[in-house]
C-alpha positions in Angstrom: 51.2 -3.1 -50.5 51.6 -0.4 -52.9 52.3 -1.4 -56.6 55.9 -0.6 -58.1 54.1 1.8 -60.4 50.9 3.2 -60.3 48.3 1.5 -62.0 47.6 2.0 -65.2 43.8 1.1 -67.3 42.8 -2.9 -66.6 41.5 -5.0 -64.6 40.7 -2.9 -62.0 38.6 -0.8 -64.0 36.2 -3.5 -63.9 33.2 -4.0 -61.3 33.7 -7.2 -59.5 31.2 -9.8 -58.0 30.3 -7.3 -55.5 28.6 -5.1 -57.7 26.8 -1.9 -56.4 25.6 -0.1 -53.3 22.7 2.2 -53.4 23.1 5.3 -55.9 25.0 3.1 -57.9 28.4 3.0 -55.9 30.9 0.5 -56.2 30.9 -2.2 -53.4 34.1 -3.8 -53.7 37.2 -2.1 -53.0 39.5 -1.2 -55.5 42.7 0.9 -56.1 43.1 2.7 -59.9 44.4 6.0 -61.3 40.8 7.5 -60.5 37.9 6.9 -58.6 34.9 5.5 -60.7 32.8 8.4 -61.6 29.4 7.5 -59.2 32.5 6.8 -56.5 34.3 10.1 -56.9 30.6 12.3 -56.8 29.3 10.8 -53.7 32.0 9.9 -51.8 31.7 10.6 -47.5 35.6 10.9 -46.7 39.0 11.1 -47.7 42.3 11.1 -46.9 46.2 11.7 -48.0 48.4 9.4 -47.9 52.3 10.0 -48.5 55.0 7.3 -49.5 58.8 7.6 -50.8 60.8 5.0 -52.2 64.2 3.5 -50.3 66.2 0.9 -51.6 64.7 -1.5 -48.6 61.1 -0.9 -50.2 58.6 1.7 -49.7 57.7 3.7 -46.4 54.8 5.8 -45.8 54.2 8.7 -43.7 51.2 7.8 -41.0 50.2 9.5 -38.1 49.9 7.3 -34.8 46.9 8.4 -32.8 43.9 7.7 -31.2 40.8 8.2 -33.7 37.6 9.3 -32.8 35.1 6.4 -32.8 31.7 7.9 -33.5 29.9 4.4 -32.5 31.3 4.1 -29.2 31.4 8.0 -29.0 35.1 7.6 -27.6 38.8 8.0 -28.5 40.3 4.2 -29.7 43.4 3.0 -28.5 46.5 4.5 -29.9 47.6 3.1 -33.4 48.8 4.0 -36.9 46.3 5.4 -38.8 45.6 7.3 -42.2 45.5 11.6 -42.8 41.8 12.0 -43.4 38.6 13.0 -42.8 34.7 13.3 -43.6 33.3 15.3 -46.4 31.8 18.9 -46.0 28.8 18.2 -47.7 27.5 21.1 -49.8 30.7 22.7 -50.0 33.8 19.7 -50.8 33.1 18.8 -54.5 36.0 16.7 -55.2 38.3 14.2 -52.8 41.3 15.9 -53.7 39.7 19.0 -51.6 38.4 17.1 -49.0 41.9 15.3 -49.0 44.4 18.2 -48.4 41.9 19.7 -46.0 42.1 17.0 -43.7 45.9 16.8 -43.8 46.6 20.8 -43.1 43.8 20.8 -40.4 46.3 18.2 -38.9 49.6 18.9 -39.5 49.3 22.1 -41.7 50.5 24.2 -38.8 54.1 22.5 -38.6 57.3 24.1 -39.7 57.8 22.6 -43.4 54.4 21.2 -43.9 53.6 21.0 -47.4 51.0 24.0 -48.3 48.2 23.3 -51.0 50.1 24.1 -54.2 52.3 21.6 -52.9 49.8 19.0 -52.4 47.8 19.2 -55.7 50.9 19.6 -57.6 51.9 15.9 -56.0 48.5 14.6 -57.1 49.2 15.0 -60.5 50.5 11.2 -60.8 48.5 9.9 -58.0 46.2 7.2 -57.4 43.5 5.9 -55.5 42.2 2.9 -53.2 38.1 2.9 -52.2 36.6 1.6 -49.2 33.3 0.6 -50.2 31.8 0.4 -46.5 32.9 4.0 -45.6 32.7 5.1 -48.8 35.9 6.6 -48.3 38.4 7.7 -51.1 42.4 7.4 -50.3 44.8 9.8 -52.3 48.3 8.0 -52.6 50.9 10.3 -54.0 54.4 9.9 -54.6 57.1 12.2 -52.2 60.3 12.6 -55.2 62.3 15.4 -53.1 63.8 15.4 -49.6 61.5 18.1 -48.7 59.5 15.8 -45.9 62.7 13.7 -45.1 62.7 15.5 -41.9 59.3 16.2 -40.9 58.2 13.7 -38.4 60.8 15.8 -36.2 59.3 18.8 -36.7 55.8 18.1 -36.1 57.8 16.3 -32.9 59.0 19.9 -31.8 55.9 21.6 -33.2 53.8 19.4 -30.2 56.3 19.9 -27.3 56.0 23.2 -28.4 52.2 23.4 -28.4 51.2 21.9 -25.4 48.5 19.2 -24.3 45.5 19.1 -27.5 42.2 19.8 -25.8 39.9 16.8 -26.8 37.5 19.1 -29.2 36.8 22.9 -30.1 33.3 24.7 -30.6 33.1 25.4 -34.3 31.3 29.4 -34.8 28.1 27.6 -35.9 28.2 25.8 -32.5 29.2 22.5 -34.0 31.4 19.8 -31.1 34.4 19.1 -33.6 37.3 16.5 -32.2 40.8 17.4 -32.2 43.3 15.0 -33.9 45.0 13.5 -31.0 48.0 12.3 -32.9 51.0 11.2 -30.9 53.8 11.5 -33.8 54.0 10.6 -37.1 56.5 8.4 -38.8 57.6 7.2 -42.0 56.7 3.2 -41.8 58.0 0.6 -43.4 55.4 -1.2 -45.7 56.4 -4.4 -44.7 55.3 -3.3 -40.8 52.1 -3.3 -42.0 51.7 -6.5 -43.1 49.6 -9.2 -41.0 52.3 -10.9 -40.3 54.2 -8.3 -39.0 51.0 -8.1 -36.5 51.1 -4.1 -36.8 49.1 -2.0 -34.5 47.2 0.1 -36.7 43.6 1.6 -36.6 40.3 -0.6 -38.5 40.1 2.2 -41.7 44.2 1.6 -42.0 43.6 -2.4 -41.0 40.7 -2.2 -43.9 42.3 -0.6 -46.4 45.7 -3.3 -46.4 42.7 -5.7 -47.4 41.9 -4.2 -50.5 43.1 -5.9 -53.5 46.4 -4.3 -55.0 46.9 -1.9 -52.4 
């Protein structure tokens, strides 16, 4: 779970036995320093994903909610889970885009949240893990400062502040979009989410700790 280093050119560059998904996409999950070119143009989602070093190993900053299933058309059971969302289509050209939109529609509103210079200047040494079957594109970027040290207690105040989240909002075009229901967010330790540690996080988060380097 998380490399010491981010990954440099290798191995993973290469397509594995899975090979492709229609339109040429890659079918096995990977992490790398970017997404394969066909991966990065036609991706459907993405996300942001935080972690900082400490001398016990890394942590990361999750959000434990309740996602919105679309199968079932209901709210899942509370769990950790990743910042992210679907694409716009027509209008996101890039998973960094789609990425930081996702995290300041959620948390973007708190006292201290990072703002969008902020978040693409972090993505400058970043890297990426790909989930073939949602063809979804994770952003792992590096925190450095104390500057988010303290934020899962503001977003904590921020929400006793705000109120009860209605369950979804009518978007000016008339669009049904659900609201985030995320209970707090933490930074976890990676070894919490390991099988054995029998976590309690959502299936894109359970997923994702399957993939190969990640």
């Amino acid at each position: 779970l998380l490399p010491p280093n981010p990954p440099g050119p290798g191995p993973l560059m290469a397509y594995h036995q899975g090979g492709l998904l229609p339109g040429g996409l890659s079918s096995d999950g990977y992490l790398d320093r970017r997404l394969r070119p066909l991966d990065a143009e036609h991706y459907s989602a993405a996300g942001l994903l935080p972690y900082r070093r400490r001398e016990a190993g890394f942590e990361l900053l999750l959000p434990r909610e309740r996602p919105w299933n679309s199968f079932t058309q209901a709210y899942d059971t509370l769990s950790w889970n990743l910042f992210g969302g679907k694409r716009v289509p027509r209008q996101e050209r890039s998973v960094e885009t789609t990425a930081v939109r996702c995290f300041l529609e959620a948390v973007g509103q708190v006292n201290g949240a990072p703002d969008q210079e902020m978040l693409y200047g972090m993505m400058q040494s970043s890297f990426v893990v790909w989930y073939p079957t949602g063809k979804f594109a994770l952003l792992i970027v590096e925190i450095t400062s104390d500057k988010l040290d303290d934020f899962p207690d503001k977003y904590s105040a921020f929400k006793a502040q705000a109120g009860p989240e209605q369950e979804f909002r009518i978007l000016p075009m008339g669009i049904k979009k659900w609201s985030k229901q995320i209970d707090e967010i933490s930074w976890v330790s990676a070894p919490c989410l390991l099988p054995d540690a029998r976590p309690e996080v959502s299936d894109l988060l359970g997923s994702m700790l399957q993939i190969s380097g990640f």
